[in-house]
C-alpha positions in Angstrom: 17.0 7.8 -5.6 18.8 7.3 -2.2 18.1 3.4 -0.9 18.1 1.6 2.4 21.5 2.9 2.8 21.2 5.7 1.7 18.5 6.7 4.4 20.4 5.1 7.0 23.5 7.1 6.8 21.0 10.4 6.7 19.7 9.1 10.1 22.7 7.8 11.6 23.6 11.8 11.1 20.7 13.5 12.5 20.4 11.6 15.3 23.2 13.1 17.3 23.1 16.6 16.0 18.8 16.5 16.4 17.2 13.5 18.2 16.2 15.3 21.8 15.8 19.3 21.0 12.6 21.0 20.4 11.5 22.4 17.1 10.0 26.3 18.3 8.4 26.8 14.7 8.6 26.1 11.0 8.9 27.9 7.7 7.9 26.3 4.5 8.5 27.5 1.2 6.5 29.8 -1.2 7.0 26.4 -3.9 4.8 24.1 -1.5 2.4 27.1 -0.7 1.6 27.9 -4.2 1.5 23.5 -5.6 -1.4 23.4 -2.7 -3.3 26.6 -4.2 -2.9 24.7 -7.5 -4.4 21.8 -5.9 -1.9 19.9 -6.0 0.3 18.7 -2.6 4.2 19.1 -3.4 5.8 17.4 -1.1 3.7 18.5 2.6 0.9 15.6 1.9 -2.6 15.6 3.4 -2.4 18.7 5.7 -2.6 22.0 4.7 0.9 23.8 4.8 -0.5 26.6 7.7 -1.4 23.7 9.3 1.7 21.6 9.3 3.9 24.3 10.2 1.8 25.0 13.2 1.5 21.1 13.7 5.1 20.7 14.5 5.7 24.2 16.9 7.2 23.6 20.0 7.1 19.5 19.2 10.2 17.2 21.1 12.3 15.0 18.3 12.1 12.0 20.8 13.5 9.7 18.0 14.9 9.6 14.6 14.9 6.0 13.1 14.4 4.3 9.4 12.0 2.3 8.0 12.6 1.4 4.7 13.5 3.6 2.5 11.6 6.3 4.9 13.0 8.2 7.4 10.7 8.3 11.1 10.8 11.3 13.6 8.7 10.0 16.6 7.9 13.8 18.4 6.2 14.5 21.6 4.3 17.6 22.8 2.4 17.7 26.1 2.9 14.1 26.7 1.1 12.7 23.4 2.9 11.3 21.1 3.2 12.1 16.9 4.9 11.2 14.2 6.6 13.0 11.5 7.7 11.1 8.1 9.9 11.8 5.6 10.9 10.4 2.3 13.8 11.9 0.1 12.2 11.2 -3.5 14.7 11.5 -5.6 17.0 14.3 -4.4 16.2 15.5 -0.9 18.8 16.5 1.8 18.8 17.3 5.2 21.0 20.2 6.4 21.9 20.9 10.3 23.1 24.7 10.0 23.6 28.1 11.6 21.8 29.7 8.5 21.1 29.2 5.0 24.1 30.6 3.8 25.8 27.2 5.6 24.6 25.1 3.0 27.5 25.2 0.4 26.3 23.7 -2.7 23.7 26.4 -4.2 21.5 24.3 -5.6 20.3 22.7 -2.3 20.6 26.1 -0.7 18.4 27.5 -3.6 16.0 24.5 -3.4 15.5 24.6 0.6 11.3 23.4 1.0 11.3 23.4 5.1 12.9 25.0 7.5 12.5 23.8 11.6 13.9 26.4 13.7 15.3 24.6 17.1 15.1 26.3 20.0 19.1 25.8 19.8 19.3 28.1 17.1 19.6 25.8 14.7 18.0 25.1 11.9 17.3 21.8 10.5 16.6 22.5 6.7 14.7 20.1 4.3 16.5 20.4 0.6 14.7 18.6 -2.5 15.6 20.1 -6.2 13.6 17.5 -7.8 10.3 18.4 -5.1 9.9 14.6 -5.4 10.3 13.9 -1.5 7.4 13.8 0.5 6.4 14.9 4.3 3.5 13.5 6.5 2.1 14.6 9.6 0.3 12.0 11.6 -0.4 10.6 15.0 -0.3 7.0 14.2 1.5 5.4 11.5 -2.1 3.9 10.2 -3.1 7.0 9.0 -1.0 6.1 5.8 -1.6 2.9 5.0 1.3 1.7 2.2 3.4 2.4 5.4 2.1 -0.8 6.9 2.3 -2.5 3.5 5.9 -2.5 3.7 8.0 -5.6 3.5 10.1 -6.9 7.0 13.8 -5.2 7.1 16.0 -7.1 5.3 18.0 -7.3 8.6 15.1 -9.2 9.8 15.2 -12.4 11.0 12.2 -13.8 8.9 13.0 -11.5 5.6 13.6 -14.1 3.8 10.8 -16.2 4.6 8.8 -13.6 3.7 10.3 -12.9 0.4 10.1 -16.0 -0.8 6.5 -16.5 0.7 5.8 -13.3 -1.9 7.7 -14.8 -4.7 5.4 -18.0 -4.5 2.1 -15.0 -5.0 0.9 -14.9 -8.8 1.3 -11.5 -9.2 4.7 -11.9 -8.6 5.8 -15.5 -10.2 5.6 -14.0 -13.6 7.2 -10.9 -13.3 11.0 -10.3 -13.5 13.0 -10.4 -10.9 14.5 -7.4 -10.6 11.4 -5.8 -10.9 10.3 -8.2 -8.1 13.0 -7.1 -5.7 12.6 -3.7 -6.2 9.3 -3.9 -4.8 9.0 -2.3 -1.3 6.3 -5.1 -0.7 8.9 -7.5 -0.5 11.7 -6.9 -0.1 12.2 -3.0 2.0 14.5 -0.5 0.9 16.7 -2.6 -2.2 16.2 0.3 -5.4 17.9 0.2 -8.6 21.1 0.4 -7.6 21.5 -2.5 -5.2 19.0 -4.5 -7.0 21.4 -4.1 -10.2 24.4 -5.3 -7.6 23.2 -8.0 -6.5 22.0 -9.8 -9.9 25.2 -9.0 -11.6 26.6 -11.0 -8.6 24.2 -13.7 -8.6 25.0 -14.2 -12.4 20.7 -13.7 -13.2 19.4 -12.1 -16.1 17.2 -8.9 -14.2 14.2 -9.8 -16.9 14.5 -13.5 -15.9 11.0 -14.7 -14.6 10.5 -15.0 -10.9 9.5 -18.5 -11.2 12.3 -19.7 -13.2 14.5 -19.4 -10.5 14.7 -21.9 -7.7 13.9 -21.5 -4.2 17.7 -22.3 -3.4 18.8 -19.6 -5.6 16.5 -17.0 -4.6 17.8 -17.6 -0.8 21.3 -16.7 -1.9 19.9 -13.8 -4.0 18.5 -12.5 -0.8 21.8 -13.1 1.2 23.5 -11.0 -1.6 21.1 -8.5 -1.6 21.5 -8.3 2.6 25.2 -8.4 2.2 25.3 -5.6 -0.3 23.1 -3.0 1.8 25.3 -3.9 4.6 28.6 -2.8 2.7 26.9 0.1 1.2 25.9 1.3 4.7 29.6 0.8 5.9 30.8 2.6 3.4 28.6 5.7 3.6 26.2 4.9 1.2 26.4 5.8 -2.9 26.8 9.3 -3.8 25.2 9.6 -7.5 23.6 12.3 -9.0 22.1 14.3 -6.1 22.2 12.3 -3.2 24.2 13.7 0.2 23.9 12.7 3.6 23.6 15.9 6.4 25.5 19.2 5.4 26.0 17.7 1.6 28.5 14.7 2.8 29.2 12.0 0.5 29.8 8.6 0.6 31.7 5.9 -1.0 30.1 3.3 -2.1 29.9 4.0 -5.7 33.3 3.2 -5.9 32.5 -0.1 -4.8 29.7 -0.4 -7.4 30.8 -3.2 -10.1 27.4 -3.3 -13.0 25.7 -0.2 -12.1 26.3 2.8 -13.9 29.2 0.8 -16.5 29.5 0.7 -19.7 32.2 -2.5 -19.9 31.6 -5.8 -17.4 34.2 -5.7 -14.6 34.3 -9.4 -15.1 34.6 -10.2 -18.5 35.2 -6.7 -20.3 32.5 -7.0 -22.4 30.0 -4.1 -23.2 26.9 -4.0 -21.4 23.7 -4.1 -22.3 20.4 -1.7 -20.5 16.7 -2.5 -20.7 13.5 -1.1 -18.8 11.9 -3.3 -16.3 9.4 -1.8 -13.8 9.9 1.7 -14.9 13.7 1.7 -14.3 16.8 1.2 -16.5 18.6 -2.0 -15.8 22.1 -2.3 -16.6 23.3 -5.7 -17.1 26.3 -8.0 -19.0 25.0 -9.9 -21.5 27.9 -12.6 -21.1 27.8 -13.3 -17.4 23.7 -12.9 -16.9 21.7 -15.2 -18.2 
């Protein structure tokens, strides 16, 4: 699932190939159409798919920015401003093409869910194989509320206050810490991937209990975990599985990666170990975190 830097390479992209043209109308495909017949809402969530489509004719991208692990098109028609919101789930793209036939990996081209026609000609083009991304039409960022539940950017100047103001909560003192800093709540944008990164580095166990670590080290935790989504986003991001940024780029961060993913420590050469905390496989050395 593409993380904090993930997203911020994707937007980094668009903005100079989107961020000021007009979107003259929108196709959506026969998948989302026939999920909201179902009753169900793949991936267009709480509007109608007629009605999104003809939400976002003739809208202005004003601005493309991130928040978290979502990705913000601020838009503007007839002077009033809207927002547009999209997260990737597990394996959406954004394409900037002539036509479809410009997307060269099939199985994005196969698995296109929205198409905005600019009035350039060009299509911006909304991939997801997995259908696990989600779009959200909406005037004020309110109207979804676990958008304004979201943690500080890590970036932030009082991030860390603020992490370790939710470490102190009860809900979270007895839960592990990696499920901890996977949370969105309190820390933004650090998945899986960087979360796995940044506790091999710290030396901590991932199932070691929030509270057994000190407020010292959980301030360097967050400094490595900062760090770490700062090289990943100067190096393009980590290209596994289905991730790409615009027109199916890659990046190269997952050759920087040193405990996710492996099977043999980097540090000590000894096997590693995996175990499922909060939903999500954590690799880890058995040697080095304790």
């Amino acid at each position: 699932m593409p993380e904090l830097p993930e997203v911020e390479g994707v937007v980094r992209a668009l903005i100079p190939r989107v961020e000021g043209k007009t979107i003259d109308h929108v196709e959506l495909s026969k998948t989302i159409y026939t999920s909201w017949a179902e009753g169900k809402q793949c991936i267009v969530k709480a509007m109608e798919p007629e009605l999104f489509e003809q939400a976002l004719q003739g809208m202005d991208i004003a601005k493309i920015t991130r928040r978290s692990k979502y990705i913000y098109f601020y838009l503007m028609k007839n002077e009033v401003d809207y927002l547009f919101v999209n997260h990737l789930g597990m394996t959406g793209a954004w394409f900037v093409v002539g036509s479809l036939d410009e997307i060269t990996e099939a199985k994005f081209r196969k698995h296109w869910h929205a198409i905005l026609y600019l009035t350039t000609g060009e299509l911006l083009v909304y991939s997801d194989i997995r259908r696990f991304g989600e779009m959200r039409f909406m005037v004020k960022e309110d109207e979804h509320p676990p958008l304004l539940q979201m943690a500080p950017e890590p970036f932030d100047e009082k991030a860390c206050d603020y992490f370790l103001a939710k470490c102190e909560l009860p809900k979270y003192q007895n839960k592990p810490i990696k499920e901890v800093i996977m949370d969105g709540q309190v820390i933004s944008g650090c998945g899986n991937i960087y979360a796995t990164e940044s506790l091999f580095k710290m030396s901590i166990h991932p199932a070691r209990k929030t509270n057994r670590i000190s407020n010292k080290r959980k301030i360097e935790l967050f400094e490595v975990i900062r760090h770490i989504l700062q090289e990943s986003i100067d190096n393009g991001g980590s290209t596994i599985s289905d991730y790409r940024n615009i027109n199916g780029e890659a990046g190269g961060m997952q050759h920087r990666l040193k405990m996710y993913g492996k099977k043999v420590c980097s540090n000590c050469g000894t096997s590693t170990k995996s175990m499922v905390i909060g939903g999500r496989t954590s690799v880890y050395c058995p040697q080095c975190q304790h």
